[in-house]
C-alpha positions in Angstrom: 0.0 0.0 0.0 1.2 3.3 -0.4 0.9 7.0 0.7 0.0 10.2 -0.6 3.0 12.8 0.1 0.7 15.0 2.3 0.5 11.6 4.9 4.1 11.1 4.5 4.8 14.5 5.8 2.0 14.0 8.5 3.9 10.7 9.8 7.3 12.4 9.7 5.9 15.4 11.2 4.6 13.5 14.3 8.1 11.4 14.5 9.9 14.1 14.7 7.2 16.4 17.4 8.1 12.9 19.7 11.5 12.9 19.5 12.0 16.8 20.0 9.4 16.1 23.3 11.7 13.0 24.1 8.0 10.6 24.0 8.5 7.3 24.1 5.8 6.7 22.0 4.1 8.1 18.9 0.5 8.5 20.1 -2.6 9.0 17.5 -2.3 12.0 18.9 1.3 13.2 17.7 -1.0 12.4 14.2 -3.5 14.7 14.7 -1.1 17.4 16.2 0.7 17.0 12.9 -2.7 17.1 11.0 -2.7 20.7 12.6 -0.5 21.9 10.2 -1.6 20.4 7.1 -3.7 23.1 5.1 -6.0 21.2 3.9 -6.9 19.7 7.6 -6.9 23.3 8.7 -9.4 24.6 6.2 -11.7 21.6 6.9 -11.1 22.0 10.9 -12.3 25.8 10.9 -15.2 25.2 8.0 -16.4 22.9 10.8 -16.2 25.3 13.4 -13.2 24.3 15.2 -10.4 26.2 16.6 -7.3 24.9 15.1 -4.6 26.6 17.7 -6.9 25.2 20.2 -6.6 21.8 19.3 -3.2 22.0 19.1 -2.7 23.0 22.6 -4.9 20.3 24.1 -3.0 17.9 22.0 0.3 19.2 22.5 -1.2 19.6 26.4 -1.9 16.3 26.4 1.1 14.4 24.8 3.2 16.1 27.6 1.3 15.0 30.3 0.5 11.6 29.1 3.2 10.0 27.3 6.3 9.0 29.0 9.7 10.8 28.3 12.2 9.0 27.4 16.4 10.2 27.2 18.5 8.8 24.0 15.8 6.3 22.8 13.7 6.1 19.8 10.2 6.7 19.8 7.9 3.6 19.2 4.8 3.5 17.6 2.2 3.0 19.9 -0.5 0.3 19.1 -3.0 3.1 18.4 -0.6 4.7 16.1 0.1 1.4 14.2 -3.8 0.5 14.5 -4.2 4.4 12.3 -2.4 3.2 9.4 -3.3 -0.4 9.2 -7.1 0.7 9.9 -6.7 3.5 7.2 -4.7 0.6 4.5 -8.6 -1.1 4.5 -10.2 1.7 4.3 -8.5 2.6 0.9 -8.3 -0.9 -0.1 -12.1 -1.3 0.4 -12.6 2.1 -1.7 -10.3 0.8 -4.5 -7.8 2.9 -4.0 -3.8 1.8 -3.7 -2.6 5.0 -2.0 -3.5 6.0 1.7 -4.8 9.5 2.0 -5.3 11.9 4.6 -9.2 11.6 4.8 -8.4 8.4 5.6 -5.8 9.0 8.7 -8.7 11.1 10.2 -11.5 8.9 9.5 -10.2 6.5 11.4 -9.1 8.6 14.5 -13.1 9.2 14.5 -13.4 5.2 15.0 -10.7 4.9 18.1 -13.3 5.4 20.7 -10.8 5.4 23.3 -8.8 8.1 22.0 -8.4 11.5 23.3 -7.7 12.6 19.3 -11.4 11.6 18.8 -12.3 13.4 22.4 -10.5 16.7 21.7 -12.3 16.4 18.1 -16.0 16.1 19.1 -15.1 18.5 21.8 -14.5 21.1 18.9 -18.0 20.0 17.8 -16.4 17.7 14.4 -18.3 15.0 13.5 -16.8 12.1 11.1 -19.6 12.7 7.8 -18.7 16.8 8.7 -15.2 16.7 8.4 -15.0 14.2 5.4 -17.5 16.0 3.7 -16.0 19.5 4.0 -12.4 17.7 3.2 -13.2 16.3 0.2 -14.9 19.6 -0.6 -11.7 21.3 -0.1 -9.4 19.5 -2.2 -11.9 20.2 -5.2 -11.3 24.1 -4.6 
């Protein structure tokens, strides 16, 4: 399976927020604080009324008080991090499509139920059909 550039620079994005923050893991949330910065995420986050620098404090709040610091290792990918892109491989295998996109990174944050990605999300008042429907909307502008 392969990846559109925009996740490659997503998943690099949140490897390299966890090793700058020392984490010992890479968190589905180090994802969507990387999605922060992706234009096309941002324009979809504030079209659905949230507040993009707020998100990325809870996030950012969040990863620092949640995820262990570790000194001279390598971040791992936590299971909820792998579970994103394997989760996200389906979902563009079951559409017919050979490349992972970034619709489907965040569709599938909406599914981890357990996540506080999905929390902060419908805490900013983002539903899953609202945000994939004013994403795909966006990359036809």
């Amino acid at each position: 399976m392969n990846i559109t550039n925009a996740v490659n620079n997503l998943i690099i994005r949140a490897y390299e927020e966890a090793k700058l923050n020392k984490d010992e893991y890479i968190t589905p949330e180090h994802l969507l604080y990387a999605a922060m910065f992706n234009r096309e995420v941002i324009n979809t986050v504030v079209k659905c009324g949230g507040k993009v620098e707020e998100l990325k404090t809870l996030l950012k709040q969040y990863i620092n008080e949640n995820v262990n610091k570790v000194e001279d290792l390598e971040a791992q990918e936590s299971y909820g991090f792998k579970q994103i892109i394997f989760m996200a491989s389906i979902q563009a295998e079951s559409s017919g499509r050979d490349t992972i996109s970034v619709d489907h990174l965040i569709s599938v944050i909406f599914e981890l139920k357990d996540s506080y990605a999905l929390f902060y999300l419908i805490g900013q008042g983002i539903t899953k059909r609202d945000f994939l429907y004013n994403f795909c909307h966006e990359e036809q502008e």
